[in-house]
C-alpha positions as CSV (number, residue, x, y, z in Angstrom):
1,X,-25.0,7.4,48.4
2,X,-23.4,10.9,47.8
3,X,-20.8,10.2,44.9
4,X,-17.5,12.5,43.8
5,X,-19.8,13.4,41.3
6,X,-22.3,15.1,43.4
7,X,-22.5,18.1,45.4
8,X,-21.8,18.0,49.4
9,X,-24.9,17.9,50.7
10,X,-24.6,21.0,52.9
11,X,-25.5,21.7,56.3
12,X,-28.3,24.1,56.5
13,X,-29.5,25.8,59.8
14,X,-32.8,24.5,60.4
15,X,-30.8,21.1,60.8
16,X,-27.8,22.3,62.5
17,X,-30.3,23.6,65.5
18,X,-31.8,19.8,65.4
19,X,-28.4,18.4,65.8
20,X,-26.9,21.1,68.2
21,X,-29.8,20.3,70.7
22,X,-28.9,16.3,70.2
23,X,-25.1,16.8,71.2
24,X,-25.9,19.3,73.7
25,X,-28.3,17.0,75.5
26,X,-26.4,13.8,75.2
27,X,-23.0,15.3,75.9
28,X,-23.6,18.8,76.6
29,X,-21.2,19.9,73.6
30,X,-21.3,23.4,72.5
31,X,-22.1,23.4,68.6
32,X,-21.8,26.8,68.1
33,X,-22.8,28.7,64.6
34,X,-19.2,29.8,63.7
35,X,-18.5,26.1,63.9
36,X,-20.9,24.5,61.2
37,X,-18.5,24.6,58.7
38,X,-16.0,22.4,60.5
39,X,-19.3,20.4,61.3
40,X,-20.4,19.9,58.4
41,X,-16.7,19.2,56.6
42,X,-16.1,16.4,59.1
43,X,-19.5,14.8,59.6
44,X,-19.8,14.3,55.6
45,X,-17.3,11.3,56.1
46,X,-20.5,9.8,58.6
47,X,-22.8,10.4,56.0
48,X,-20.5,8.9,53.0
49,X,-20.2,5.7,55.2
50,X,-24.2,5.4,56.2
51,X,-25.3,6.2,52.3
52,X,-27.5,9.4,53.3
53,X,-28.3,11.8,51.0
54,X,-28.1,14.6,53.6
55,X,-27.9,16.2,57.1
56,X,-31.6,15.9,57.7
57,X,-31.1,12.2,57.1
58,X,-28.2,11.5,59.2
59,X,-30.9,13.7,61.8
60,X,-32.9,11.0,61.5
61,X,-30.6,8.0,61.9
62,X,-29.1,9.6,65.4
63,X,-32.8,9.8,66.3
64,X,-33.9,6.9,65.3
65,X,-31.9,4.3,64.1
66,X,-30.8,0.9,66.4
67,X,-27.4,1.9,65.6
68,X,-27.9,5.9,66.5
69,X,-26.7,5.8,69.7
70,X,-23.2,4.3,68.8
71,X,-23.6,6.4,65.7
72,X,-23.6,9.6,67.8
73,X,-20.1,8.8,70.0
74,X,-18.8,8.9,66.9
75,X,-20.5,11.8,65.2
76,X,-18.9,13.6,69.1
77,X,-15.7,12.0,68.7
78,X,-15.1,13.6,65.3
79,X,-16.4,17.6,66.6
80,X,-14.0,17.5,69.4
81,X,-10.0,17.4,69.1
82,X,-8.5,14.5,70.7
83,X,-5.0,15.5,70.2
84,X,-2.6,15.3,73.7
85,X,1.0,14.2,75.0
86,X,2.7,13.0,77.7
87,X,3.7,16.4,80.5
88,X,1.4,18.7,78.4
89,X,1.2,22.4,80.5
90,X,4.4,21.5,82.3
91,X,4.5,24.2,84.5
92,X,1.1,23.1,86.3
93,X,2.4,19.7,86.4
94,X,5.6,21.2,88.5
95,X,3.0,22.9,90.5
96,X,1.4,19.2,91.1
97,X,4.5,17.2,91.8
98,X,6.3,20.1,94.1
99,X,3.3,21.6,95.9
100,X,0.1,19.6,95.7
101,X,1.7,15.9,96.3
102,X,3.4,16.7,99.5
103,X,0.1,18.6,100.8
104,X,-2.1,15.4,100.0
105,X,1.0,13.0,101.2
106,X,0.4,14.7,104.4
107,X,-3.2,15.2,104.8
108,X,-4.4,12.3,103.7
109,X,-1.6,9.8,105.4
110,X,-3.9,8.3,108.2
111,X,-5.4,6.8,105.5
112,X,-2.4,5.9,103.0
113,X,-5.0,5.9,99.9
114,X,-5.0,8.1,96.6
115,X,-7.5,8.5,93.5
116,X,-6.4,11.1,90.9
117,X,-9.1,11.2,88.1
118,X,-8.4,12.0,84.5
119,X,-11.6,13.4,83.7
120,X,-11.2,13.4,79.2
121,X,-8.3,11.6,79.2
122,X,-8.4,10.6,75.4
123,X,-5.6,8.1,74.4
124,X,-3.8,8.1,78.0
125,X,-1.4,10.2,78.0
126,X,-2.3,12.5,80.8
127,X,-3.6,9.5,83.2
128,X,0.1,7.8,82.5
129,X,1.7,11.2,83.6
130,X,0.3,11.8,86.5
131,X,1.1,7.7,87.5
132,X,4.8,8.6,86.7
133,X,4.1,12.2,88.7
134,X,3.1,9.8,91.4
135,X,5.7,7.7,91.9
136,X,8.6,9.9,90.7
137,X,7.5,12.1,93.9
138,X,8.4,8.8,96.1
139,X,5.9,10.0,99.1
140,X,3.2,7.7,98.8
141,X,5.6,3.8,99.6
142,X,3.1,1.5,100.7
143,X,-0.7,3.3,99.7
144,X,-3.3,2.5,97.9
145,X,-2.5,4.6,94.9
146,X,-4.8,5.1,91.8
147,X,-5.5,7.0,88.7
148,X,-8.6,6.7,87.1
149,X,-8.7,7.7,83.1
150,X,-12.3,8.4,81.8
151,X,-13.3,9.5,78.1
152,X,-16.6,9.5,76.3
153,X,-14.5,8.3,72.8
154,X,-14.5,4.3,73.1
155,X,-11.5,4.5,70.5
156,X,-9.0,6.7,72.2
157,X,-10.1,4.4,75.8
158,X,-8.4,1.4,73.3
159,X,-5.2,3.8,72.4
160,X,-5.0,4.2,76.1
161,X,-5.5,1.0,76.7
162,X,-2.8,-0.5,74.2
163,X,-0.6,2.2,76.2
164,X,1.1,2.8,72.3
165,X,2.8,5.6,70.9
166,X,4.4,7.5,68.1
167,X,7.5,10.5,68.7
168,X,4.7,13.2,68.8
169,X,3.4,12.2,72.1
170,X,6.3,11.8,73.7
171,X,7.9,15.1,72.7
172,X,8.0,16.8,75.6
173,X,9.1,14.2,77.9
174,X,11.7,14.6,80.6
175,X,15.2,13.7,80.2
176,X,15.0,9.7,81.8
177,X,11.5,9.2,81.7
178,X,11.4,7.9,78.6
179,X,13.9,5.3,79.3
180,X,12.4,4.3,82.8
181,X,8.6,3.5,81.6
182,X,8.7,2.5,77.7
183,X,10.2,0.0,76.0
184,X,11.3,1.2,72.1
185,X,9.1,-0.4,69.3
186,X,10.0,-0.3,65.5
187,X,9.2,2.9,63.4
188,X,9.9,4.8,66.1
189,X,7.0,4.2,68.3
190,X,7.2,3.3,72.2
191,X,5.5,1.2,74.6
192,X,4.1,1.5,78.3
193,X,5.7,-1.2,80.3
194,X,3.0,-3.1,82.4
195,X,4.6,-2.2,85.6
196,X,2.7,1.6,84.4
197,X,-0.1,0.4,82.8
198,X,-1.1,-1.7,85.9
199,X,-1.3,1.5,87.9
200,X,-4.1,3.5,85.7
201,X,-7.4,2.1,84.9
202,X,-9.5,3.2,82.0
203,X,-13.2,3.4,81.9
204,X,-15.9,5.0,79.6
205,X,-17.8,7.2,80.8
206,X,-20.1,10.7,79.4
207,X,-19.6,13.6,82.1
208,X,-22.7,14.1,81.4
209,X,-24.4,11.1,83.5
210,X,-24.5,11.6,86.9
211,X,-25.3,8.3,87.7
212,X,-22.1,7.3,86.2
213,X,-19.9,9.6,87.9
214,X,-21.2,8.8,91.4
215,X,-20.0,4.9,90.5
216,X,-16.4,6.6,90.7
217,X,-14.6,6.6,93.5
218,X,-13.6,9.7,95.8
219,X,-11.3,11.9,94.1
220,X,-8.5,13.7,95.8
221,X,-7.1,15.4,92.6
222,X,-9.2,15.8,89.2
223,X,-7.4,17.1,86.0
224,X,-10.3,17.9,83.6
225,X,-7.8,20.2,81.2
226,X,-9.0,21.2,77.5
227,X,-12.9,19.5,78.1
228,X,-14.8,22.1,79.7
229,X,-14.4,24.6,76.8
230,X,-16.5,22.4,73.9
231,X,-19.3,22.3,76.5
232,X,-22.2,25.0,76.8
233,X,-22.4,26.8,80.1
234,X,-25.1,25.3,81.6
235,X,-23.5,22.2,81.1
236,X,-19.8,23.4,82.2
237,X,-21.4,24.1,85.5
238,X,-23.4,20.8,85.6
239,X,-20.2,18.8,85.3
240,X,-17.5,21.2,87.5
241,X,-20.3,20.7,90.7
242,X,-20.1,16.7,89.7
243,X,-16.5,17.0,90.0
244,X,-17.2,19.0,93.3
245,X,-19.2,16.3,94.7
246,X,-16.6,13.1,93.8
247,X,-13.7,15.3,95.5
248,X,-12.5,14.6,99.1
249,X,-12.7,18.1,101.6
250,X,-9.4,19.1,101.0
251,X,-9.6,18.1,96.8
252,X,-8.2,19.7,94.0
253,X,-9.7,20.4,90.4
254,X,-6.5,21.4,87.5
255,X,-7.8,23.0,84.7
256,X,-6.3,23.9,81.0
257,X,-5.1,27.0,80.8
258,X,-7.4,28.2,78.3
259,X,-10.3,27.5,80.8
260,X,-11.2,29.2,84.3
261,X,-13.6,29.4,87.1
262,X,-13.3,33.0,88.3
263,X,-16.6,34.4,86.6
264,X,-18.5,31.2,87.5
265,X,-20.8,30.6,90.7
266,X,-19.2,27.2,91.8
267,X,-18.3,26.1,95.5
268,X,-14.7,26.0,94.5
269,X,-12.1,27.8,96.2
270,X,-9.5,29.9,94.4
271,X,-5.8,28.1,95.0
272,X,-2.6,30.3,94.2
273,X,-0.1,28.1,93.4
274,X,3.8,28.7,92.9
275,X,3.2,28.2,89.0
276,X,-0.7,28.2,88.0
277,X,-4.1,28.3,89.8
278,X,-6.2,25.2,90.8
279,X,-9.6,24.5,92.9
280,X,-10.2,23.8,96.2
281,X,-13.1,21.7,97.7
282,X,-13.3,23.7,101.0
């Protein structure tokens, strides 16, 4: 075991390669070399708990070990930032509630069903928006409404789950919300009353299996916002055509705003909105 007396064991390159190809072929995650220092800062905690000497043996354990698979969801969870809150990038979610709801409300009537997918949802809070987006818009009395949350982090799925949550999250909550859909808990904290929670489901799931992504339902929206830029390109455009294939005709896909699809070859279609861009299923 590495003690406070010893040295880090540090991160050399021959073994950051080894484990850049293992994350980018299990999750498609971008370990890039400017990187390896955050890499290697937060995956010493893994080592510290397994008793390894070193990188090269922590290599081994993902590769070979009972336990790697687990091992390596965790190793993932701590390279990529899981930190959200509830109406993050409100001006696309304007965009959503004013333009995009009353377009689906009226295309997709005949059939009075909805599935919004919240593709890297982490601990919830973007799946429980769009539910409150949903019925705060009142045009869907009546349908068959669902949102779907998906992450690869079994942890966060639990947060989201539990439906818990301190003053951070709910910073930039709308006047009323608050007060409609939690219930106040000690230390400050708040609560998602079940009469939300009911209306999201939460499922694991790796963007990167296709098998698992077919198991999903049809989509006619898909907010995948602040995921697609820890992934390498090949992978980005393996997961944006899965997305294209779950979608409806007539679908959306809402992206962060740090992320785009203009220089990528995808069957998307460009979609102006009053207050952001989004992506079209023709």
């Amino acid at each position: 075991m590495t003690g406070f007396d010893e040295p880090r064991p540090r991160l050399d390159g021959e073994t950051l390669q080894l484990l850049r190809e293992l994350f980018r072929g299990a999750f498609g995650l971008q370990l890039r070399d400017d990187l390896a220092f955050i890499a290697e800062r937060r995956l010493w905690t893994r080592l510290e708990a397994l008793e390894l000497r070193d990188f090269a043996g922590y290599h081994r354990y993902l590769m070979h070990d009972a336990r790697g698979k687990e091992e390596l969801e965790l190793a993932a969870e701590l390279l990529v930032p899981h930190e959200t809150y509830f109406f993050r990038e409100p001006t696309q979610l304007e965009s959503f509630r004013d333009e995009v709801l009353p377009e689906l409300a009226s295309r997709f009537a005949p059939g009075r069903r909805l599935s919004l997918w919240s593709a890297g949802c982490s601990s919830g809070e973007e799946a429980y928006t769009l539910a409150m987006l949903l019925d705060g818009s009142g045009l869907f009395p009546g349908w068959d409404v669902q949102v779907h949350g998906t992450d690869v982090s079994r942890r966060v799925l639990q947060l989201a789950r539990a439906g818990e949550y301190g003053p951070s999250a709910v910073r930039a909550m709308p006047a009323g919300v608050l007060g409609r859909w939690f219930d106040r808990l000690d230390g400050g904290r708040y609560k998602v009353r079940d009469v939300l929670r009911t209306r999201v489901s939460f499922g694991h799931l790796n963007l990167m299996d296709a098998t698992g992504v077919k198991l999903l339902p049809p989509m006619h929206a898909i907010f995948c916002r602040n995921v697609l830029i820890y992934l390498e390109p090949r992978a980005r455009l393996e997961v944006v055509a899965r997305f294209f294939e779950r979608l409806v005709p007539g679908g959306l896909l809402f992206l962060g705003h740090s992320e785009s699809l203009i220089n990528e070859s995808t069957a998307f279609e460009l979609v102006q909105l009053e207050g952001d861009l989004a992506y079209r299923k023709p």
